[in-house]
N, C-alpha and C positions, 0 to 999 in steps of 0.2 A: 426324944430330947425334952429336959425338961426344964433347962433353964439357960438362957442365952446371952452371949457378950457381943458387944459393940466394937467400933473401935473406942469408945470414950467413958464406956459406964457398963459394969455387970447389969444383969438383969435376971432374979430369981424366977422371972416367969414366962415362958414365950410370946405371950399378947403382951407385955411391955416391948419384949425382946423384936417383935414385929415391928412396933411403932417405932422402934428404931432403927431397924432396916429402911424403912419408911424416909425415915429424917436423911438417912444415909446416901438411900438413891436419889431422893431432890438434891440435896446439897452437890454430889459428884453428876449428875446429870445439870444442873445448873449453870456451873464452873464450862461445863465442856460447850454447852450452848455460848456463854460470853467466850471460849475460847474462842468456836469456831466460827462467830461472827465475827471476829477481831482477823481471824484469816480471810474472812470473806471480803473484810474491808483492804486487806494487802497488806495483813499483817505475815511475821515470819512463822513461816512453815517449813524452816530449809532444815532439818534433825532430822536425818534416816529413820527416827523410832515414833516421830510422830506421825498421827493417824493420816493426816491430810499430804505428807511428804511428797507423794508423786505424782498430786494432782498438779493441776495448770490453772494458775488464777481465772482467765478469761473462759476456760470451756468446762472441764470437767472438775475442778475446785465448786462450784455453785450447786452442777446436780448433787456431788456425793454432801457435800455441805448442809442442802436442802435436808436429805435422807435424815442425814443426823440428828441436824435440829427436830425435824419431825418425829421421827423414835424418841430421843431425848425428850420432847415435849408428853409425848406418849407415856413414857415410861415416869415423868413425874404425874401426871394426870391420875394412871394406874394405881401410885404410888397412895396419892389422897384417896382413891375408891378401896384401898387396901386399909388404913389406917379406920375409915369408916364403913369395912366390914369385920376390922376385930371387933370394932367397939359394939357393933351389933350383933355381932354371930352370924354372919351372911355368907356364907363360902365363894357365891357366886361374884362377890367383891374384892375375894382373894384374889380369885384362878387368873385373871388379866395379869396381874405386877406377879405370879407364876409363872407365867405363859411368856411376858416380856424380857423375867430376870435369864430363862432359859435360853431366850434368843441372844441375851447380852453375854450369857458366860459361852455360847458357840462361838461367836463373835470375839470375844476377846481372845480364845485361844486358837483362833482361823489367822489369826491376825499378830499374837506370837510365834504362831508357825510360820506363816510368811515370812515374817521381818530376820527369825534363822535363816531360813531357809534362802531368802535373798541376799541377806547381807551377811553371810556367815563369815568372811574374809574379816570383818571387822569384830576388834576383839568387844566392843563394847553393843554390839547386839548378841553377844550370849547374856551380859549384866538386863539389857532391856527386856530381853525375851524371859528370862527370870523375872522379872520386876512384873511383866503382865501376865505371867501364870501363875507368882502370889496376889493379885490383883482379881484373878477368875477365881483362884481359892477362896480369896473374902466372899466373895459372890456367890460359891457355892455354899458358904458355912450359914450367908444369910438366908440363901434359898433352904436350906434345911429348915432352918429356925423356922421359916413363913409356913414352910410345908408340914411342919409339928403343929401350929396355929391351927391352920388346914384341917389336920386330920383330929385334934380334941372337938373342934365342932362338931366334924363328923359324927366323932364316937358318941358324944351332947346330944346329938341333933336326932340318930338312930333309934328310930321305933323297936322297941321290946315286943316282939309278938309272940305270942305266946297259942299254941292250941289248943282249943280243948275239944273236947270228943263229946 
């Protein structure tokens, strides 16, 4: 890959193309932390397609909450340690916001599988379960892009050895 789009802005080169990925995962990892503290607080969570749906404010709402916000936190932290490994050529500041985008696009499609497969009688979880498996598409296209970043390094980074006799 050798050149990557946003949702907002082409980009003729993948270390741009990264740093927006970058922008990408804080901005929607942000949004989900103010969501889910707004549930935390007793806010509405009654939509069959939302994440938090079948939790229970007083018990199991706080731990899966917890979790969120924690990877969410994670996954923007990642995100800055990724932005200041293009800008260095560090690979080892990639592989984290790699490692975490992977666990997010299992997760997003474990979790349109569910919402079929539970509420399949309802005609608008076939539209939601659509909706988050272009959702894991975006995620895989940026995960490509990062993993292009990724591997010019590499090719950058690899010693030429040559033998001689």
């Amino acid at each position: 890959m050798k050149e990557c789009w946003s949702p907002w802005y082409y980009y003729d080169n993948v270390k741009s193309g990264s740093k927006a990925c970058a922008a990408t995962t804080t901005f929607f990892s942000t949004f989900s932390i103010i969501y889910i503290c707004y549930c935390l607080d007793g806010g509405d969570s009654s939509q069959f397609f939302l994440p938090l749906f079948e939790t229970d404010v007083d018990t199991t709402m706080k731990g899966a909450g917890g979790f969120m916000i924690f990877f969410y936190l994670l996954y923007i932290i990642f995100a800055g340690l990724m932005v200041k490994g293009v800008m260095i050529d560090h690979r080892g500041l990639i592989l984290p916001w790699l490692i975490q985008n992977f666990l997010y696009i299992l997760m997003v499609i474990a979790f349109a599988l569910w919402l079929q497969a539970s509420y399949y009688h309802y005609l608008l979880s076939v539209l939601w379960t659509l909706i988050y498996l272009l959702f894991a598409a975006a995620h895989v296209y940026m995960h490509r892009c990062v993993k292009s970043q990724y591997e010019n390094i590499k090719k950058a980074q690899a010693p030429n050895i040559v033998q001689l006799f």
